[in-house]
DSSP file (Angstrom, degrees, kcal/mol; ACC not computed):
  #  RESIDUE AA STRUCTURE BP1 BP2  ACC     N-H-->O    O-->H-N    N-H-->O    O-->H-N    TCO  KAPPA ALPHA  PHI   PSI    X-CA   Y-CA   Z-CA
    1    1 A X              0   0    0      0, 0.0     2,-0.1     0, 0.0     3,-0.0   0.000 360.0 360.0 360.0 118.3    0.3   23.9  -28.9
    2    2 A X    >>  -     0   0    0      1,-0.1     4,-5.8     2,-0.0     3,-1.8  -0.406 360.0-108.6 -70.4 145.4   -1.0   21.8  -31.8
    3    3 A X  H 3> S+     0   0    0      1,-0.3     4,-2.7     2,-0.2     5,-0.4   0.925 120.1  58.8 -51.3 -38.5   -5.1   21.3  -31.9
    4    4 A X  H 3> S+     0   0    0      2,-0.2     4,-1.9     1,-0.2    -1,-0.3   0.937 111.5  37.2 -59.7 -26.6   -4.5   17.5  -30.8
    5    5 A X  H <> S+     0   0    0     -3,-1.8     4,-1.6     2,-0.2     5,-0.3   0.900 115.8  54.5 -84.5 -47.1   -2.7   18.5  -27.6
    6    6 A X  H  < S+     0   0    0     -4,-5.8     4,-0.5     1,-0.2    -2,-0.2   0.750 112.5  46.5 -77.1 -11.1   -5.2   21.5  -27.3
    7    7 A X  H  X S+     0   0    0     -4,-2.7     4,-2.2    56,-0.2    -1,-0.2   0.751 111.4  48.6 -47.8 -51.4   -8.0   18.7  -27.5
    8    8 A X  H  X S+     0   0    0     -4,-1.9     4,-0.5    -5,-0.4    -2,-0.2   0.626 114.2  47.0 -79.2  -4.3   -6.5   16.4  -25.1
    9    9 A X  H >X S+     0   0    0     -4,-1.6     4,-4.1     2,-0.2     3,-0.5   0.860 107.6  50.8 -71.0 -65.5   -6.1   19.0  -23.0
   10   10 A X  H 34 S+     0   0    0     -4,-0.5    -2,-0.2    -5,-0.3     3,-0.2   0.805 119.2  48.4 -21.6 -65.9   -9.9   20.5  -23.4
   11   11 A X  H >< S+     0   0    0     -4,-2.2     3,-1.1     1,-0.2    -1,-0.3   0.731 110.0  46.2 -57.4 -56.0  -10.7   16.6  -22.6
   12   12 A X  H << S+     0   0    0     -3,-0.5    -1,-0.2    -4,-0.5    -2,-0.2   0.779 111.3  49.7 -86.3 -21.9   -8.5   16.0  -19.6
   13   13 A X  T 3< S+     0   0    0     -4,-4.1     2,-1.8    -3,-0.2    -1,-0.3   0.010  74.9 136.6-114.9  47.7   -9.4   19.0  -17.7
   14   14 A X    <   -     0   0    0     -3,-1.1     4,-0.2    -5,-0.2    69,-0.1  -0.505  59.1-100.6 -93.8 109.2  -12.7   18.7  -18.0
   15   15 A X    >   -     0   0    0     -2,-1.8     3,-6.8    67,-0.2    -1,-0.1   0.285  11.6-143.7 -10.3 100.3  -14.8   19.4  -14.6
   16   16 A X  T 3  S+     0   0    0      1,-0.3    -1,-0.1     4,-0.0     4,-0.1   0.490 107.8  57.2 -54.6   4.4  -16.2   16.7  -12.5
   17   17 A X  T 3  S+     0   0    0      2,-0.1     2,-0.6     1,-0.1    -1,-0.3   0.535  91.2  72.2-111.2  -7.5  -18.7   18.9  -12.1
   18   18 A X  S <  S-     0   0    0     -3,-6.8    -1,-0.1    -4,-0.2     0, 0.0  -0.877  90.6-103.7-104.0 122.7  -19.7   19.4  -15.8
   19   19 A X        -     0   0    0     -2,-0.6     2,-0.3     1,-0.2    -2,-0.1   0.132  25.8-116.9 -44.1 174.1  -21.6   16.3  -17.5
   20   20 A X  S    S+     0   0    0     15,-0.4     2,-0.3    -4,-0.1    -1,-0.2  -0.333  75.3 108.1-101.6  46.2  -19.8   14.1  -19.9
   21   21 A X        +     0   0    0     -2,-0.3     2,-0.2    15,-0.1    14,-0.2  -0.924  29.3 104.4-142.7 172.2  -22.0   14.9  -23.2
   22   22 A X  E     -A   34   0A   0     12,-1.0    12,-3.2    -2,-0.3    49,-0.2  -0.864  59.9 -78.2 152.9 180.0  -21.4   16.8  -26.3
   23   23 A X  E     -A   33   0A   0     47,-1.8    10,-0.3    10,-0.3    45,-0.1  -0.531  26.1-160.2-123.5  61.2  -20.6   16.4  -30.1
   24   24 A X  E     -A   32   0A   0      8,-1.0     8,-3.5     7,-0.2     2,-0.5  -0.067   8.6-159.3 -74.1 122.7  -17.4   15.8  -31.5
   25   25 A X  E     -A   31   0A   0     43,-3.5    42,-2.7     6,-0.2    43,-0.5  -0.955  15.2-149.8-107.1 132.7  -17.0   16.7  -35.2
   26   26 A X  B >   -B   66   0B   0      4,-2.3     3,-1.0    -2,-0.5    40,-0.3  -0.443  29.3-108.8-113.6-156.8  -14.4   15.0  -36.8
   27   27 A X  T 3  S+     0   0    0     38,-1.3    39,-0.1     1,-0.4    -1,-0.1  -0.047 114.7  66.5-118.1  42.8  -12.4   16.0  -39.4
   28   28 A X  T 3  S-     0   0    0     37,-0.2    -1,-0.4     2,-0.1    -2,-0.1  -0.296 120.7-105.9-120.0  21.8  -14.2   13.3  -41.8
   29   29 A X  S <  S+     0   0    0     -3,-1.0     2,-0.3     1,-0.2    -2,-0.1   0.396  77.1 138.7  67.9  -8.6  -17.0   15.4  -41.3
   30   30 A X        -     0   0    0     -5,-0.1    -4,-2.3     1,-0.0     2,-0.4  -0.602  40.6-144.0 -91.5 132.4  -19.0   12.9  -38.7
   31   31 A X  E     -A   25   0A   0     -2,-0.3     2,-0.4    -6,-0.2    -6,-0.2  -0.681  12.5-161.1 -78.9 142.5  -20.8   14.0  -35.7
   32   32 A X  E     -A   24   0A   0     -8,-3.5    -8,-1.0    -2,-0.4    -2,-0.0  -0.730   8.2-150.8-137.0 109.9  -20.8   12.1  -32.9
   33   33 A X  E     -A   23   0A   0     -2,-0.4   -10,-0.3   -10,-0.3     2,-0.2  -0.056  28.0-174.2  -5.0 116.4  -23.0   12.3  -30.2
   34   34 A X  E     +A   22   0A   0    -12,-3.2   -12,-1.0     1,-0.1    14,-0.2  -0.994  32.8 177.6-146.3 176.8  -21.7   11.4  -27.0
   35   35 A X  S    S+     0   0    0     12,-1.2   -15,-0.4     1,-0.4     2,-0.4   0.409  76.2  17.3-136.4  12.6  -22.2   10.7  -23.4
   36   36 A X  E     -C   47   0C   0     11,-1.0    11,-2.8   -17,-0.1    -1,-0.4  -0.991  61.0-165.3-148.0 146.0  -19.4    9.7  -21.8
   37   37 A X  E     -C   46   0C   0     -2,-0.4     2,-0.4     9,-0.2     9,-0.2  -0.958   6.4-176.0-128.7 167.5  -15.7    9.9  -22.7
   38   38 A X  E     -C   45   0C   0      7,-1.7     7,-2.6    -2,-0.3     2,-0.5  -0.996  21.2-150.3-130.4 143.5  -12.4    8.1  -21.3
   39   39 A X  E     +C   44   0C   0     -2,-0.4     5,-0.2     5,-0.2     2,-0.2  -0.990  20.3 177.6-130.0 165.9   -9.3    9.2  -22.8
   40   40 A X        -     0   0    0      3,-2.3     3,-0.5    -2,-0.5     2,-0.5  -0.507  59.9 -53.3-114.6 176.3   -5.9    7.2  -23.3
   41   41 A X  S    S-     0   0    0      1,-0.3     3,-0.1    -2,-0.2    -1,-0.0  -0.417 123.9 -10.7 -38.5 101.0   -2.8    9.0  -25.2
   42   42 A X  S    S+     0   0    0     -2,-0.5    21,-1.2     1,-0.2    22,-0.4   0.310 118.0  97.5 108.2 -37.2   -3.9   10.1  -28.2
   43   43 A X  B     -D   62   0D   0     -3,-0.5    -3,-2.3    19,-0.3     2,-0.6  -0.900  55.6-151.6-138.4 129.3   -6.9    8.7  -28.2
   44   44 A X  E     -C   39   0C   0     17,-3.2     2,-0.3    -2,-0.3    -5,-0.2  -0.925  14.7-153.4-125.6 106.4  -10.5    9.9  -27.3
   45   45 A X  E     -C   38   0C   0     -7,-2.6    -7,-1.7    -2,-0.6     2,-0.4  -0.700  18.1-168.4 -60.9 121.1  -13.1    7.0  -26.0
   46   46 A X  E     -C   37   0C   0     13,-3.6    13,-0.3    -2,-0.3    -9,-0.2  -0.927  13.3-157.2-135.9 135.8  -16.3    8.2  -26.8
   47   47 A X  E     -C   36   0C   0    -11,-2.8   -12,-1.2    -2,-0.4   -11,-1.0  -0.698  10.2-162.5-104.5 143.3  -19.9    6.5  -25.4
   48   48 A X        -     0   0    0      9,-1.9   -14,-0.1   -14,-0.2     4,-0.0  -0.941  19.4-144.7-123.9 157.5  -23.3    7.2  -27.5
   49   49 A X  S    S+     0   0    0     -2,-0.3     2,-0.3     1,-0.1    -1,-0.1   0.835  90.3  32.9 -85.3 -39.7  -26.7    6.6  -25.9
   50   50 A X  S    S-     0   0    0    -17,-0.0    -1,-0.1     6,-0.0   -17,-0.0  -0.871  92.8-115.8-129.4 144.4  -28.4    5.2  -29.6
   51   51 A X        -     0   0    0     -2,-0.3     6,-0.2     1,-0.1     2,-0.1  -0.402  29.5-125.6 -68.2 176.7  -26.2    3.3  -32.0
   52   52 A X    >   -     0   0    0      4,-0.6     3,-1.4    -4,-0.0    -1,-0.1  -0.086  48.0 -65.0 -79.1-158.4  -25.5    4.7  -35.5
   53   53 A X  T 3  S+     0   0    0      1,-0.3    -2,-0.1     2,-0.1     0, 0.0   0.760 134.3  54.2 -54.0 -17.8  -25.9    3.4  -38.6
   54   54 A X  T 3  S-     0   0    0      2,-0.1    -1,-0.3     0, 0.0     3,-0.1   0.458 120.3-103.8 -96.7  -5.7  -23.4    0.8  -37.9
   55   55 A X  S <  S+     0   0    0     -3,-1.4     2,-0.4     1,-0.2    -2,-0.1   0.741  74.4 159.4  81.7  21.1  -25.2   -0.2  -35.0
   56   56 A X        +     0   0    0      1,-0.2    -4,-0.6    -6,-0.0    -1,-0.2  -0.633  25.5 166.8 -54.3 117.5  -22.1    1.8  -33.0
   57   57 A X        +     0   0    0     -2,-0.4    -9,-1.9    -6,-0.2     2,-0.3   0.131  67.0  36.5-112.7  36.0  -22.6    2.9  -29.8
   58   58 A X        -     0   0    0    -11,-0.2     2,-0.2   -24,-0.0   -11,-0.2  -0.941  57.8-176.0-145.9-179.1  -18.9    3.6  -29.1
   59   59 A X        -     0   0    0     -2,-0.3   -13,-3.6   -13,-0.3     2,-0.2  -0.821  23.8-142.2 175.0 143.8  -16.1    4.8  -30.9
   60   60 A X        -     0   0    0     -2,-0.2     2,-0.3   -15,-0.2   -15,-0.2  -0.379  32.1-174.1 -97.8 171.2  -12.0    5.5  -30.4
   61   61 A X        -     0   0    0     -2,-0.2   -17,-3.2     5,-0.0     2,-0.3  -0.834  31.3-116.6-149.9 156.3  -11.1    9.1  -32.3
   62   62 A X  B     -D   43   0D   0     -2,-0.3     3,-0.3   -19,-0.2   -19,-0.3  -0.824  16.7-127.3-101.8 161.1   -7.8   10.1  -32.5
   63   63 A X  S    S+     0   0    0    -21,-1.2   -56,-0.2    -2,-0.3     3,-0.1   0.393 115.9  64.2-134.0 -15.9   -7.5   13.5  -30.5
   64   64 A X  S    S+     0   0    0    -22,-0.4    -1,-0.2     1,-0.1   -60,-0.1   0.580  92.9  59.1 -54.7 -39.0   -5.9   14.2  -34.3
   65   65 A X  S    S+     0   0    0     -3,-0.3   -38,-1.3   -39,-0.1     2,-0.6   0.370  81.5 102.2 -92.2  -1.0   -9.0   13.7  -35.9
   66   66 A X  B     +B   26   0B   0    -40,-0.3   -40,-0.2     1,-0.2     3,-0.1  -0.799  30.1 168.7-110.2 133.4  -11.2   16.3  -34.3
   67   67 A X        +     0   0    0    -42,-2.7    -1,-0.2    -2,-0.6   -41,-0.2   0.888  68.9   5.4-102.1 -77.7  -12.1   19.5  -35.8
   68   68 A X        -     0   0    0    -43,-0.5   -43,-3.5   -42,-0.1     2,-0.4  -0.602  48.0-159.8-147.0 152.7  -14.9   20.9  -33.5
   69   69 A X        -     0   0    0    -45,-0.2     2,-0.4    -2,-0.2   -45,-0.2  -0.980  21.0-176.9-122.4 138.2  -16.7   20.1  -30.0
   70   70 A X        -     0   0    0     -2,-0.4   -47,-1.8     0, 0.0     2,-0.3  -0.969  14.2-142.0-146.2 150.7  -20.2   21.8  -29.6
   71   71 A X        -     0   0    0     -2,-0.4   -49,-0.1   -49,-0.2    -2,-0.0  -0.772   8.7-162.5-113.9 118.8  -22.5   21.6  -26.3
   72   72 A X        +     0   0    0     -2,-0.3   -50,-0.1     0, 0.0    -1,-0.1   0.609  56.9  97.1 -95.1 -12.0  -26.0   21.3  -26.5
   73   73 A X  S    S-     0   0    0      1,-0.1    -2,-0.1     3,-0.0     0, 0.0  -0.084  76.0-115.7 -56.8 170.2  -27.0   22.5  -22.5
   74   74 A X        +     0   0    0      2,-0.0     3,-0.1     3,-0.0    -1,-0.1   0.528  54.6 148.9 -50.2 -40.1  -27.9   25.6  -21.5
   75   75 A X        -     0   0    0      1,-0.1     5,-0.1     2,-0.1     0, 0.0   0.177  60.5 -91.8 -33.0 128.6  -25.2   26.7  -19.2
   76   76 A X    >   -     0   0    0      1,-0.1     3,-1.5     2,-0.1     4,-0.2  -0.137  39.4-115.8 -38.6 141.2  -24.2   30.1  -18.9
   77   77 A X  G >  S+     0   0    0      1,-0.2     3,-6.0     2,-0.1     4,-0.3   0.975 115.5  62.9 -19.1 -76.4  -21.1   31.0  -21.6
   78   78 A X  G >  S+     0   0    0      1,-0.3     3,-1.9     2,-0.2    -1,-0.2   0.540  79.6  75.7 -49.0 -15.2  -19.0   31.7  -18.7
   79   79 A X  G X  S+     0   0    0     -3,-1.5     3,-1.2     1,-0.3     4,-0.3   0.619  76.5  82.2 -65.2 -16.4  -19.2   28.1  -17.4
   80   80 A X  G X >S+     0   0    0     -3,-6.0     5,-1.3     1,-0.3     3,-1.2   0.784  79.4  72.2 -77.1 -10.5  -16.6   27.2  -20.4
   81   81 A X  G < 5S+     0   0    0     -3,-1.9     3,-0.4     1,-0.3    -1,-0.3   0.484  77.4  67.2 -77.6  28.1  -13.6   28.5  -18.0
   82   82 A X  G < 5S+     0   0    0     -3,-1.2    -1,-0.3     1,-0.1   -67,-0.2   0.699 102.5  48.8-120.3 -43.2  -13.8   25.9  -16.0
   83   83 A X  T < 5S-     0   0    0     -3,-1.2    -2,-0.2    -4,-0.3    -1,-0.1  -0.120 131.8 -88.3 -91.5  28.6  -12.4   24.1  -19.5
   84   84 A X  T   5S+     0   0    0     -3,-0.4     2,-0.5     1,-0.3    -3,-0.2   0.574  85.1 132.1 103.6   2.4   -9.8   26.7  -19.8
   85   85 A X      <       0   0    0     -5,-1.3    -1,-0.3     1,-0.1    -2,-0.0  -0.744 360.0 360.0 -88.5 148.6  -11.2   29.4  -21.6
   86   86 A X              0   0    0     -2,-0.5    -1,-0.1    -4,-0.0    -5,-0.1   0.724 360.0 360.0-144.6 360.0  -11.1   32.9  -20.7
């Protein structure tokens, strides 16, 4: 599985039960802050609570374009198999 498929996976089976925020690094180096996502093919919708510089508060990334996700909650470790880890 190539890292875009093993993103859009990460992404699609993520847990109705788990909020929709995080930090998408992409492989331009930019964090983004988010709190909601949608995805399409390919393509990762991503909602920010405060604009950025650009006065953003939303942004497409391609599922291509992502190096790293990191989680700021608390939640036990073990709560990431519920996104497929084990």
């Amino acid at each position: 599985m190539d890292t875009a498929a093993a993103w859009q996976h990460l992404f699609s089976s993520w847990p109705k039960s788990r909020p929709k925020t995080g930090i998408v690094i992409t492989t331009f180096q930019e964090p983004i802050p988010f709190t909601n996502f949608l995805l399409s093919e390919g393509i990762l919708a991503l909602e920010r609570d405060r604009p950025d510089s650009q006065n953003a508060r939303k942004v497409f990334v391609a599922f291509t374009a992502i190096l790293a996700v990191k989680f700021t909650d608390t939640d036990d470790f073990l709560n990431f198999k519920q996104l497929g880890f084990c």
